[in-house]
C-alpha positions as CSV (number, residue, x, y, z in Angstrom):
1,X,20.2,18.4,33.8
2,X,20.0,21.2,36.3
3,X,18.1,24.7,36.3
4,X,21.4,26.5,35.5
5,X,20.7,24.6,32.5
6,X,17.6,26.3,31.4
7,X,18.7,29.8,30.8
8,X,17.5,31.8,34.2
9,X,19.6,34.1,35.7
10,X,21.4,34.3,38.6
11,X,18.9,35.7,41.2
12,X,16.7,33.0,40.2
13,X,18.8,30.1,40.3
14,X,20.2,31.4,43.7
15,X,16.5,31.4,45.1
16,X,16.1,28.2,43.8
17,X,19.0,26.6,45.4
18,X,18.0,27.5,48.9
19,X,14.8,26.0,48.5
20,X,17.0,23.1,48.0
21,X,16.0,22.2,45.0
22,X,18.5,21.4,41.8
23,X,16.9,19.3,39.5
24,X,14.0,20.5,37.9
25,X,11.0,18.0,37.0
26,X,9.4,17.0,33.4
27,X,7.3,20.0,33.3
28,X,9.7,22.5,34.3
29,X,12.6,20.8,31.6
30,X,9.9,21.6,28.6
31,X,7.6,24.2,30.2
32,X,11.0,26.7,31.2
33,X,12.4,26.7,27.7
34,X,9.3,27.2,26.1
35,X,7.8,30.5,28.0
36,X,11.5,32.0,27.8
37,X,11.0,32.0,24.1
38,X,8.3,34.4,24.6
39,X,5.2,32.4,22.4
40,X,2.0,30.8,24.2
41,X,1.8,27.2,25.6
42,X,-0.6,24.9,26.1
43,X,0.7,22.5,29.9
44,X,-1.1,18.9,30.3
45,X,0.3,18.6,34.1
46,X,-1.2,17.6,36.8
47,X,-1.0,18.4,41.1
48,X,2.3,17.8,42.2
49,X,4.4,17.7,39.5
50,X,5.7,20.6,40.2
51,X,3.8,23.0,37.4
52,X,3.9,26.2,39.7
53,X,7.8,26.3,39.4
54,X,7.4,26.1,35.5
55,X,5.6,29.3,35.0
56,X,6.6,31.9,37.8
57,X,10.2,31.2,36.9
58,X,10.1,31.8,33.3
59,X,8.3,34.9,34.0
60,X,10.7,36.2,36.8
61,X,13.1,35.9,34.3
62,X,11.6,37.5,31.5
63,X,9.8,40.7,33.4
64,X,13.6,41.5,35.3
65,X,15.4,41.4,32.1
66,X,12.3,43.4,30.2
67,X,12.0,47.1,31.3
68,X,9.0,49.1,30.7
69,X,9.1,51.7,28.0
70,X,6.6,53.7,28.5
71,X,6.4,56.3,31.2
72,X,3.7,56.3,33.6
73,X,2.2,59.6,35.2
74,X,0.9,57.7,38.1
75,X,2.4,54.0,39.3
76,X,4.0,51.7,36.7
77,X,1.2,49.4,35.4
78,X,0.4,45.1,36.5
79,X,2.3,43.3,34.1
80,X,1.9,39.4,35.2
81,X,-2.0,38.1,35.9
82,X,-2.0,34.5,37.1
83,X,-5.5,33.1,37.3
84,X,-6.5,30.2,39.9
85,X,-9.7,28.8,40.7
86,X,-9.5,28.8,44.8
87,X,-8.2,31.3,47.6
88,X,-5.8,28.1,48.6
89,X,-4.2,27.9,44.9
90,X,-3.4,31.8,44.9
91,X,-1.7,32.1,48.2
92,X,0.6,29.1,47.1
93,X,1.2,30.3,43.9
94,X,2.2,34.2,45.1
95,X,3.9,32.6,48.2
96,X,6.4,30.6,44.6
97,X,6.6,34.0,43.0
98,X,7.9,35.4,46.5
99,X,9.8,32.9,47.2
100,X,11.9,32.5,44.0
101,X,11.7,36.4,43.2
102,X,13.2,37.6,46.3
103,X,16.5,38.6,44.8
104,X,14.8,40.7,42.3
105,X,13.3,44.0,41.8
106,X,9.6,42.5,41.5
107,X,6.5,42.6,43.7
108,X,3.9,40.6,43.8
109,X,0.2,40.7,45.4
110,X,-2.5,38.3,46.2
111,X,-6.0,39.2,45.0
112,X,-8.7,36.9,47.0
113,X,-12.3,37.0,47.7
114,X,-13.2,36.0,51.3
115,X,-11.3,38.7,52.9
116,X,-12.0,42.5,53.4
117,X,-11.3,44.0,50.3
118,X,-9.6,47.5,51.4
119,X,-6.5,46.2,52.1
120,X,-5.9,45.2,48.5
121,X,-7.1,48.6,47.0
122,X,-4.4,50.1,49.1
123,X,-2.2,47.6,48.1
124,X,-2.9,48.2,44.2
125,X,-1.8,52.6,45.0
126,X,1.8,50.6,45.1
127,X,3.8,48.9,42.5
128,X,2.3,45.4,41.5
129,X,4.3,43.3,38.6
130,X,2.8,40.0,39.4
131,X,-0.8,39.8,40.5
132,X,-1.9,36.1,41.3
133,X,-5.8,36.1,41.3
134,X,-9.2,34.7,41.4
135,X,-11.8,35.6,39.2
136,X,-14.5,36.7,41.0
137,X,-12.4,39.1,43.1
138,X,-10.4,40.6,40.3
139,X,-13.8,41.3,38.5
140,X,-14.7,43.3,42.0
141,X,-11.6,45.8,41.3
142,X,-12.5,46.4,38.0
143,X,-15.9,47.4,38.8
144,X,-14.6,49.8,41.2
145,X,-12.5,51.0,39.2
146,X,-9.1,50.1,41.1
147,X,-7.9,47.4,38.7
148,X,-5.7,48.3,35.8
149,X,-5.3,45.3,33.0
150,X,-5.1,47.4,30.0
151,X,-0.5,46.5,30.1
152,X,-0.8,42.8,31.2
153,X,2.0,40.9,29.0
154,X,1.8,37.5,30.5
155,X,-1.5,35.8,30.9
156,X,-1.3,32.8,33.0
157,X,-4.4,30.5,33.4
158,X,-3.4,27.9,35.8
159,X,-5.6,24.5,36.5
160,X,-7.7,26.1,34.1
161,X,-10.5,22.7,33.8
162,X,-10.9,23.6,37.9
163,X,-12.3,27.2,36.5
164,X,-14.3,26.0,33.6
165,X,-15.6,22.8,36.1
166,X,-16.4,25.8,38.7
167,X,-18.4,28.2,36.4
168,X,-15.4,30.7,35.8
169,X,-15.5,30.5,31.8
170,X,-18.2,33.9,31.9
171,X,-16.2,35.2,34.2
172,X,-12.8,35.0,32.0
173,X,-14.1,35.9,29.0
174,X,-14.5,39.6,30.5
175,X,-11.4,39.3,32.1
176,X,-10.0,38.9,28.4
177,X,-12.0,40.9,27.2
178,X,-9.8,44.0,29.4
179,X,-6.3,42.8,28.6
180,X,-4.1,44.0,25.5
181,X,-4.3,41.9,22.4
182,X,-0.3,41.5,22.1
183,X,0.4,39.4,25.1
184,X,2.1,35.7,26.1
185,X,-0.8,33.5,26.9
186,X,0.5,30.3,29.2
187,X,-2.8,27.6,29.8
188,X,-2.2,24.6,32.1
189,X,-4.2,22.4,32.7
190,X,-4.5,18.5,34.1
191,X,-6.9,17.6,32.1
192,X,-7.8,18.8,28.1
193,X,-11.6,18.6,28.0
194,X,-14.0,20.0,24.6
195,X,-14.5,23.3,27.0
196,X,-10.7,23.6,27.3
197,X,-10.1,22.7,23.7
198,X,-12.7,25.4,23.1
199,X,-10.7,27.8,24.8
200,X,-7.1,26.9,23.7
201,X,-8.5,27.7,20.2
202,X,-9.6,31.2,20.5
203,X,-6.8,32.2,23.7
204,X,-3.7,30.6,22.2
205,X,-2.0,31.4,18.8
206,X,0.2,28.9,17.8
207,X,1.1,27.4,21.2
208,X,3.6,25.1,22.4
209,X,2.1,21.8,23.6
210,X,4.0,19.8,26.4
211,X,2.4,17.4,28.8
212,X,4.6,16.3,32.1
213,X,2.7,12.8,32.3
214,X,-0.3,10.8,31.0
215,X,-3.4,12.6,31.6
216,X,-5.4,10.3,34.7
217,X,-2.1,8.7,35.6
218,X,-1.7,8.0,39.6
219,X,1.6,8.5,41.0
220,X,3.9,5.5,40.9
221,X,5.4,6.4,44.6
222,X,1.3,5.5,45.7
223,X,0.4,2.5,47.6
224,X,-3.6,1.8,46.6
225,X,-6.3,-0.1,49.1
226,X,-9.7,-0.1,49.5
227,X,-11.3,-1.2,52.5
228,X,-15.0,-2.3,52.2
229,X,-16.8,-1.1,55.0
230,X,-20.8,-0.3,56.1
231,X,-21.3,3.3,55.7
232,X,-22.7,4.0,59.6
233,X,-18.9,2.6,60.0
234,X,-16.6,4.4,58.6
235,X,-15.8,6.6,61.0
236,X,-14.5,4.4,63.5
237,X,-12.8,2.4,60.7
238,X,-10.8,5.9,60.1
239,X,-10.2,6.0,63.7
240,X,-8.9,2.6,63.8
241,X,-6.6,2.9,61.0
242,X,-4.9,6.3,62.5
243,X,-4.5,5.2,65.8
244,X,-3.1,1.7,64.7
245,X,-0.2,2.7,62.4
246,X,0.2,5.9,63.8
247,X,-0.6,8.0,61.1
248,X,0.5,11.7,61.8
249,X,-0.5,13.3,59.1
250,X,-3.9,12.7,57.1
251,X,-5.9,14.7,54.2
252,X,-9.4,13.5,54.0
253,X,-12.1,14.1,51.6
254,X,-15.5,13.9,51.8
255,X,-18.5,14.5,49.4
256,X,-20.3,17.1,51.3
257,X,-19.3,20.4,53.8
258,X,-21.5,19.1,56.1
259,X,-19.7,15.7,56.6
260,X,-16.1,17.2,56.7
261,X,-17.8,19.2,59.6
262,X,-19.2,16.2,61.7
263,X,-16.4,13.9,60.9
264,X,-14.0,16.7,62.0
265,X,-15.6,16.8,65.0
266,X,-15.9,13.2,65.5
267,X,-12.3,12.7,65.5
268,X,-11.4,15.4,67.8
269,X,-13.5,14.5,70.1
270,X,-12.0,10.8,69.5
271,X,-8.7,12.3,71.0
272,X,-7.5,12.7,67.4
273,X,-7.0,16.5,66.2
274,X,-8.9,17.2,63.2
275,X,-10.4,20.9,60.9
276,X,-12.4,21.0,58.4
277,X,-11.9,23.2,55.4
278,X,-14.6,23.8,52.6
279,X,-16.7,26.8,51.5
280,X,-18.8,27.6,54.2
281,X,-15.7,28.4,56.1
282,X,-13.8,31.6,56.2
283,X,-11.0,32.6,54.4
284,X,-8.9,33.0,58.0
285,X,-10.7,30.1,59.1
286,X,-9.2,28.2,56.1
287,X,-6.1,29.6,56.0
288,X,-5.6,28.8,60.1
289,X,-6.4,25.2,59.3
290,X,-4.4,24.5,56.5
291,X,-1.4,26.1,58.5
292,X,-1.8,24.0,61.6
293,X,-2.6,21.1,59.4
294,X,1.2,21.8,57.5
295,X,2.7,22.3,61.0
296,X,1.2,19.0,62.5
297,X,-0.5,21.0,65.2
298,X,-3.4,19.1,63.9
299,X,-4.0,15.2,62.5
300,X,-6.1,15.5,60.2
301,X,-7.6,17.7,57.6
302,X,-10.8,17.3,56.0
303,X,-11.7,18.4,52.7
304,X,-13.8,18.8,50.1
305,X,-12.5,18.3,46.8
306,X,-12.4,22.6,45.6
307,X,-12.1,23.4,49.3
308,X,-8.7,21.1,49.0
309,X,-7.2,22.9,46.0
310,X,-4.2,24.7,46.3
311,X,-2.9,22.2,49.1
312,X,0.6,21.5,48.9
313,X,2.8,19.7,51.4
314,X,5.6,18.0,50.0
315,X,6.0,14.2,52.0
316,X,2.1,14.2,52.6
317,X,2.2,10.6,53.2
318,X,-1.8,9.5,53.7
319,X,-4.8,10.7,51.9
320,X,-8.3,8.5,52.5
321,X,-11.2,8.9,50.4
322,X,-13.8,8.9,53.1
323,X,-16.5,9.4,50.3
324,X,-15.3,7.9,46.7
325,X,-15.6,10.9,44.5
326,X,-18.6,10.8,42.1
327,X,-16.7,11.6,39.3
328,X,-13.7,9.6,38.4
329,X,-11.0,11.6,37.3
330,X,-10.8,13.3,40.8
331,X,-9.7,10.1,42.3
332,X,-6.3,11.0,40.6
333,X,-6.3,14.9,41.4
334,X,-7.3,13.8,45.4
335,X,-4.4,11.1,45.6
336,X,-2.2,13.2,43.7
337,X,-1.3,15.2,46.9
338,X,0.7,12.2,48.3
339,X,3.5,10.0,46.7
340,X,5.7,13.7,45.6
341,X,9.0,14.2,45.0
342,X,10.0,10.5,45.3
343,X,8.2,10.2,48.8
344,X,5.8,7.4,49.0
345,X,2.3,7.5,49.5
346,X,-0.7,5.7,50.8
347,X,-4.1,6.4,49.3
348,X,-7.5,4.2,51.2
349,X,-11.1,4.5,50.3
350,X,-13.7,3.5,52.9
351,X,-16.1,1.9,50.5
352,X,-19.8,0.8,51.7
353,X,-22.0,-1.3,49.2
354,X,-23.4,2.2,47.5
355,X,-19.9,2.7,46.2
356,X,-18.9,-0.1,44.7
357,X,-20.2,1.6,40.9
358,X,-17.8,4.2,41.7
359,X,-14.5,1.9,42.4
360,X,-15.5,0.4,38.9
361,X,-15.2,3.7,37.1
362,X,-12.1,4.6,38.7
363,X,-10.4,1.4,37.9
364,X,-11.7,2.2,34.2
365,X,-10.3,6.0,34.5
366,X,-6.7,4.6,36.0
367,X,-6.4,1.3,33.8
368,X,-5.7,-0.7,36.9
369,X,-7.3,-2.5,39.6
370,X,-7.6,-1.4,43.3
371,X,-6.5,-4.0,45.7
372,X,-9.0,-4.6,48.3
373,X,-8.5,-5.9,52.2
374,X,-11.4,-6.3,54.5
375,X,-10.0,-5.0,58.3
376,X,-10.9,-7.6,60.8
377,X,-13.8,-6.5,63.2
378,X,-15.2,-3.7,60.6
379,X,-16.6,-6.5,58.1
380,X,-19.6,-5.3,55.6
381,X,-23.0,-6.4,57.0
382,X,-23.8,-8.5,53.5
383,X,-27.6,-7.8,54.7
384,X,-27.3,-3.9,53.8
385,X,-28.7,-3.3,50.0
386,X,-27.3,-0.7,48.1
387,X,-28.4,2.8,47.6
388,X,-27.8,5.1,44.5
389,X,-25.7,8.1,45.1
390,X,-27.0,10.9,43.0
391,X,-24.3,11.7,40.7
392,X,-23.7,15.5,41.5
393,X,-21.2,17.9,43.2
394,X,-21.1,18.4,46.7
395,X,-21.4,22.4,47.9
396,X,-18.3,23.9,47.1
397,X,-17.7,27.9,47.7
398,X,-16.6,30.1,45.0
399,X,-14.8,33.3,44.5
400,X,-17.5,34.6,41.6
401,X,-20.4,36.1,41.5
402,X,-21.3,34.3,38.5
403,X,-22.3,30.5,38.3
404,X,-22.7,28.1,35.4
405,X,-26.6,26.9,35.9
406,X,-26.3,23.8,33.4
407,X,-25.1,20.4,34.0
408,X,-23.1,17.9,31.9
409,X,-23.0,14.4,31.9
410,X,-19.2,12.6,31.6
411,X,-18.7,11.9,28.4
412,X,-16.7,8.9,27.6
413,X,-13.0,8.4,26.3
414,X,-10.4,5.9,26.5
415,X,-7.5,7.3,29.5
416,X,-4.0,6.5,29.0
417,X,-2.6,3.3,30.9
418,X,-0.2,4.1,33.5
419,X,1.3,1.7,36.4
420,X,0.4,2.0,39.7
421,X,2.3,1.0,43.0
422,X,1.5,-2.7,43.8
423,X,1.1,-3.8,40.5
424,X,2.6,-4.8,37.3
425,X,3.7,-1.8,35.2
426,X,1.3,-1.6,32.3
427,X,2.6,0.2,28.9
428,X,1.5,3.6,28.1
429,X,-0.9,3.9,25.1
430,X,-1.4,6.9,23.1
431,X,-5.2,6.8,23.9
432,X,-7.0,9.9,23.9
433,X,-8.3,11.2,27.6
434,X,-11.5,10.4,29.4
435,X,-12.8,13.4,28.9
436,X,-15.5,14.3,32.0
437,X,-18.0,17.1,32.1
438,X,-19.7,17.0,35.4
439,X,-22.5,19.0,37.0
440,X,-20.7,22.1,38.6
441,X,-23.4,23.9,39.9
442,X,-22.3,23.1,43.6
443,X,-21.0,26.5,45.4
């Protein structure tokens, strides 16, 4: 089946074509039908499967063929709001709504914290249809009073768990709160936690509910290994592993914006070209290094796991989990960034002794065991003892001015079993998600 399939018009599917693109994915073959029929959805999809397309196309479509009764005195009114959780998220998801709308008669603006915020209010004197934004920021205009939401049609909250993990959920309630009743409300989501099911009760009426793939499923295009190394060594084991096979292009995460700093600056000034990108840093600061990074000006980017949100490079080919995450499920949105769009991918965790808990409980979370392979020369010390990790969130930044001051612990649940590359295919199960509710207090 091909997008001229799905009922979008002509602009659209001629946008989409030179992108190169002709076949749409799972998401997009359930997701397109379903917000073209005007009613609310509920989206189980996770990073990289293409969810972005699903929902600006559909609502291209529908705002170009919809004209605006009313007549306005002053400019005609914001009639799209998408809502992401980072600054990296909204400039993908306006640069999709550009992208595929540029044979229309639509515009679009970005609506960020980070950045001075003039610019945008003399952005918002001109015609916006489609305004992609974070919370925090929008919440800014409408205190100023240069923010109209009162004729928004389509409500989009996109990765909508990230928002509720990151503190958001006060935040869009008063964003609600300022938008018309009558209105197409489209949630997505990767994973469906009691906060989410909360909030798809009292948002959506009646919704459509598709998921793309298994909630906590790892891509099958992803070649797994961990390599069990002392924690004073992992640095050199990174550098090892880069300069041996050549890698060209590598994402790394780590727990804490003060190690993506020094291990950026460790491999630099190992003749390998690395940035960091995480809260502390600016939004041009950000924005620079995940340009260069796409470009290949630099090697390596390394993340933390908000800071990496919004990061999209199709043939991403190596992601390494310098610091295991402490909570599970991000193992899958972290190594979701490689393996796309039939390319394969390579996902390696440096783990030292301390970690070892934290392999466990992502082999529970995935269904599926992670090979291990000791590199020669970098073997563990079997004298080192382990340490606990305290089981909280690394400093991330936000774009609120609002934070959640409670913690959660995970609470348990039974993920679906998927197959992962290097191993026997396994049978799906109709198991309900792990559902996780971590600390989120980090900034």
């Amino acid at each position: 089946m091909s997008f001229t399939t799905l009922g979008l018009s002509d602009k659209i599917i001629q946008a989409i074509t030179e992108r190169g693109y002709a076949i749409p994915t799972p998401i997009q073959l359930q997701a397109i039908p379903a917000v073209l029929a005007g009613g609310d959805l509920l989206a189980g999809a996770q990073t990289g499967t293409g969810k972005t397309a699903s929902f600006t196309l559909p609502i291209l479509h529908r705002l170009s063929n919809k004209h605006i009764k009313e007549a306005f005195n002053e400019r005609p009114p914001v009639r799209a709001l998408i809502l992401v959780p980072t600054r990296e998220l909204a400039v993908q998801v306006e640069e999709s709504v550009r992208d595929y709308g540029k044979y229309l008669k639509l515009s679009s603006m970005i609506m960020i914290g980070g950045v001075n915020i003039n610019p945008q209010i003399s952005r918002l004197k001109k015609p916006v249809d489609i305004l992609v934004a974070t919370p925090g920021r929008l919440l800014d205009h409408v205190q100023q009073k240069t923010l109209d939401l009162s004729h928004i049609e389509i409500l989009v909250l996109d990765e909508a768990d990230r928002m509720l993990d990151m503190g958001f959920i006060r935040d869009i309630k008063k964003i609600l709160a300022l938008l018309p009743r009558q209105r197409q409300n489209l949630l997505f989501s990767a994973t469906f936690s009691d906060e989410i099911r909360t909030l798809t009760s009292t948002l959506l009426a009646k919704p459509a509910i598709i998921e793309a793939a298994g909630r906590n499923a790892t891509a099958d295009m992803v070649t797994h290994v961990v390599h069990p190394v002392d924690r004073e060594r992992k640095r050199d084991l990174l550098i090892h592993l880069i300069k041996q096979d050549h890698w060209q292009q590598i994402l790394v995460f780590t727990r804490t914006k003060h190690g993506a700093n020094k291990l950026a600056e460790y491999l630099t000034a190992n003749d390998i070209p690395a940035l960091a990108i995480h809260g502390n840093k600016s939004q041009s600061a950000r924005t620079r290094a995940l340009a260069e990074f796409k470009t290949g000006s630099i090697r390596v980017l390394v993340a933390t796991d908000i800071a990496a949100r919004g990061i999209d490079i199709s043939e991403l080919p190596h992601v390494v989990n310098f610091d295991l995450p402490n909570v599970a499920e991000d193992y899958v949105h972290r190594i979701g960034r490689t393996g796309r769009a039939g390319t394969e991918g390579n996902a390696v965790s440096l783990v030292c002794i301390d970690e070892h808990k934290l392999v466990t409980d992502i082999e529970a979370v995935i269904r599926c065991k992670l090979p291990s392979k000791i590199i020669t020369g970098f073997e563990p010390d079997s004298r080192i003892k382990a340490e606990p990790i305290i089981n909280k969130r690394s400093s991330h930044s936000r774009n609120t001015t609002s934070a959640r001051n409670q913690s959660k612990k995970p609470a348990k649940g039974k993920p679906a079993i998927r197959k992962s590359a290097g191993h026997a295919s396994q049978p799906t199960t109709s198991h309900p998600p792990a559902l996780y509710r971590p600390d989120r207090r980090g900034r």
